[in-house]
C-alpha positions as CSV (number, residue, x, y, z in Angstrom):
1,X,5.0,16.1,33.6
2,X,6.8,12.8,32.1
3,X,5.1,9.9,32.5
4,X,7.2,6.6,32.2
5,X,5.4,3.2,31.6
6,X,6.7,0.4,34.8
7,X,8.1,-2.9,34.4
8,X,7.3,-5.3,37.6
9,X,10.2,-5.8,40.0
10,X,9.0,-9.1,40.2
11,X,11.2,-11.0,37.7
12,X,9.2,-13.6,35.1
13,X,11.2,-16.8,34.1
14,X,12.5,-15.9,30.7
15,X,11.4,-18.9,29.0
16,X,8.2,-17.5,29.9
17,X,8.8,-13.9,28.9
18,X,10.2,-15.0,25.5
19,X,6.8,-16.7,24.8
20,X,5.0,-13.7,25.6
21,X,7.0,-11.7,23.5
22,X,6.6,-13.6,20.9
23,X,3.1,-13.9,21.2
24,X,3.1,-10.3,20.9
25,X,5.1,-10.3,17.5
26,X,2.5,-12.6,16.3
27,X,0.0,-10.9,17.1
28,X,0.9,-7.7,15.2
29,X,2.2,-10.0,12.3
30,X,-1.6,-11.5,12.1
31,X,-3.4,-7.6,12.0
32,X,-5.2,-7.6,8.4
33,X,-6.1,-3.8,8.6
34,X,-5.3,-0.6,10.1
35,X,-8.5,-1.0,11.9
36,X,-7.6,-4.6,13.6
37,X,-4.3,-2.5,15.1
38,X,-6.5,0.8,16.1
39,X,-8.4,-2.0,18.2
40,X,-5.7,-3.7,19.6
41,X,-3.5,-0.8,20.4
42,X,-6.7,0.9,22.5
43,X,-7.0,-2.5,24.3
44,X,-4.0,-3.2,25.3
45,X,-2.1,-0.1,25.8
46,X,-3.1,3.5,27.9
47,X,-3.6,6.3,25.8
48,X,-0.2,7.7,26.9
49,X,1.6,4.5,26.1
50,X,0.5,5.0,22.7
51,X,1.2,8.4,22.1
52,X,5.1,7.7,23.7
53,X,5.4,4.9,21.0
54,X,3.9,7.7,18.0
55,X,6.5,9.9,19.1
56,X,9.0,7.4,19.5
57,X,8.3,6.6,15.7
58,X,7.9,10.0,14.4
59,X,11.3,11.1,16.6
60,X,13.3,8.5,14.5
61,X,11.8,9.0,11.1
62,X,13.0,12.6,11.7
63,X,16.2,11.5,12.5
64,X,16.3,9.5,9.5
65,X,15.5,12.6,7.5
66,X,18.1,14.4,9.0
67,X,16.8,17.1,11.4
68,X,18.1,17.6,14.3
69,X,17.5,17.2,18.0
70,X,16.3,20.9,18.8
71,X,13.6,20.8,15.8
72,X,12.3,17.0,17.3
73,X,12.0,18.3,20.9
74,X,10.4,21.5,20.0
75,X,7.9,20.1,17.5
76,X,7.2,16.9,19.5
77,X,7.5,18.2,22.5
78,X,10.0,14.9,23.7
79,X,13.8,15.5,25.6
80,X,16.9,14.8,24.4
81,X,17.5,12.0,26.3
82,X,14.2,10.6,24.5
83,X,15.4,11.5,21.1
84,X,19.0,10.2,22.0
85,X,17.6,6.6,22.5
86,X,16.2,6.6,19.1
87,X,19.5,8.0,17.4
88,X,21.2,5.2,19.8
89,X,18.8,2.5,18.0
90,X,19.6,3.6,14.5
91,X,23.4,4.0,15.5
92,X,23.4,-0.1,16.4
93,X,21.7,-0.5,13.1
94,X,17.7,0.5,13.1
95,X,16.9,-2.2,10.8
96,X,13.1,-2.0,11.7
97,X,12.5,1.7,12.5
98,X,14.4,2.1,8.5
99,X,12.2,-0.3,7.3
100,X,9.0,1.0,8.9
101,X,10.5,4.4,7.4
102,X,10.8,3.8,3.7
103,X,6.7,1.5,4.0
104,X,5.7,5.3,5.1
105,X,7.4,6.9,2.7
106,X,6.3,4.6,-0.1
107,X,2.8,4.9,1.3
108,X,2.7,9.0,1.7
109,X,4.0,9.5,-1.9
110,X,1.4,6.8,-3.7
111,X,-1.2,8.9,-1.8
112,X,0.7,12.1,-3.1
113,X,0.7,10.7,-6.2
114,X,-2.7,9.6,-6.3
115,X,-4.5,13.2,-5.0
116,X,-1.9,14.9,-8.0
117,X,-3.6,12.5,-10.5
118,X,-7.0,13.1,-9.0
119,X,-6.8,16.6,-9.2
120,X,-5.2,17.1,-12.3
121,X,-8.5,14.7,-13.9
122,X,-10.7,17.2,-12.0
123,X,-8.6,20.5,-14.0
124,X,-9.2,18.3,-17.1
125,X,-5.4,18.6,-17.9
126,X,-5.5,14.6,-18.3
127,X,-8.3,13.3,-20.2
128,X,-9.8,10.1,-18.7
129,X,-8.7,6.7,-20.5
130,X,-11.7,5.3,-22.5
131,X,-13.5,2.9,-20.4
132,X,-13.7,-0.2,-21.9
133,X,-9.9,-0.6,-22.1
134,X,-10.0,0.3,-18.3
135,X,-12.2,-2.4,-17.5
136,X,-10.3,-5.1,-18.5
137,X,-7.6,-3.7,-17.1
138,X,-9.6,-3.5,-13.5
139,X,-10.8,-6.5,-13.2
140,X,-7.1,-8.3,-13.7
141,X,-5.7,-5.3,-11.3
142,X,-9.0,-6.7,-8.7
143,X,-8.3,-10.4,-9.2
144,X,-4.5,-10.2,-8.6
145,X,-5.2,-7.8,-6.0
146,X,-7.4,-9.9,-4.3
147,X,-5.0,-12.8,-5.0
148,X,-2.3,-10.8,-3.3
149,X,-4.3,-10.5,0.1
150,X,-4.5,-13.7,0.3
151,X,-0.7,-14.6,0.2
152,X,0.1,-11.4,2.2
153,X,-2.4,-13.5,5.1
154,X,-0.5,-16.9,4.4
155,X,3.1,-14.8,4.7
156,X,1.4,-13.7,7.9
157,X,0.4,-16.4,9.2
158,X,3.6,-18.3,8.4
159,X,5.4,-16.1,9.6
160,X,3.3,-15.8,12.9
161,X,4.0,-19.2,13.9
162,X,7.7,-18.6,13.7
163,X,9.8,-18.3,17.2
164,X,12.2,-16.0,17.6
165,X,14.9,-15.2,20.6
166,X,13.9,-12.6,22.5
């Protein structure tokens, strides 16, 4: 059973709209944490509404890895017609589903990275730096971490306030 998300008939001035979509750009722009946008999705959307927008995701980062359409509908259970207004999206360019793609990629091979590093610590193949030239090292990789949060929220922020045509 396919359950599709409706839009009013009753149109909204589009000065009006715009705002609203903005607002909603803005909104996601000031999330600090995969926490804050776990909240916020369960607030605002239905549980189906999310899931439709997981697939929609995961349906074009397959695409952008190059498998094909009977693979995506069998494995995400989605139509053709679903997965053909993804590959339609990326045809016109895709700009933001690519970038989205290539943060998760970055992301999913630091954590490969790290659990290979971890591991190979635990089988002793690496033996651990000594720790007092660690330390130092730390604290500058904490400060400028923590220095980087804060201009991430400023960028945010900045950029938050910024409006865009819809």
């Amino acid at each position: 059973m396919d359950i599709m998300t409706k839009l009013s008939k009753r149109a909204l001035d589009p000065k009006d709209l715009g705002y609203y979509i903005n607002n909603l750009w803005s909104a996601f722009t000031l999330l600090d944490s995969k926490d804050e946008v776990r909240s916020f999705f369960r607030d605002i959307f239905t549980h189906t509404e999310y899931k439709m927008l997981a697939k929609r995701l995961e349906i074009g980062r397959r695409l952008l890895e190059g498998q094909t359409y009977e693979s995506i509908s069998e494995d995400l259970k989605v139509t053709p017609p679903t997965i053909t207004s993804i590959s339609n999206a990326l045809e016109r360019g895709g700009s933001g589903l690519r970038t989205v793609h290539e943060k998760l990629q970055y992301l999913e091979k630091s954590l490969q990275r790290k659990k290979s590093e971890r591991q190979d610590r635990l089988e002793h193949r690496r033996l651990p730096k000594f720790r007092e030239s660690t330390f130092a090292a730390n604290v500058l990789r904490e400060g400028f971490g923590t220095i980087n949060k804060v201009l991430k929220r400023r960028t945010r922020e900045t950029s938050a306030r910024k409006q865009l045509p819809v």
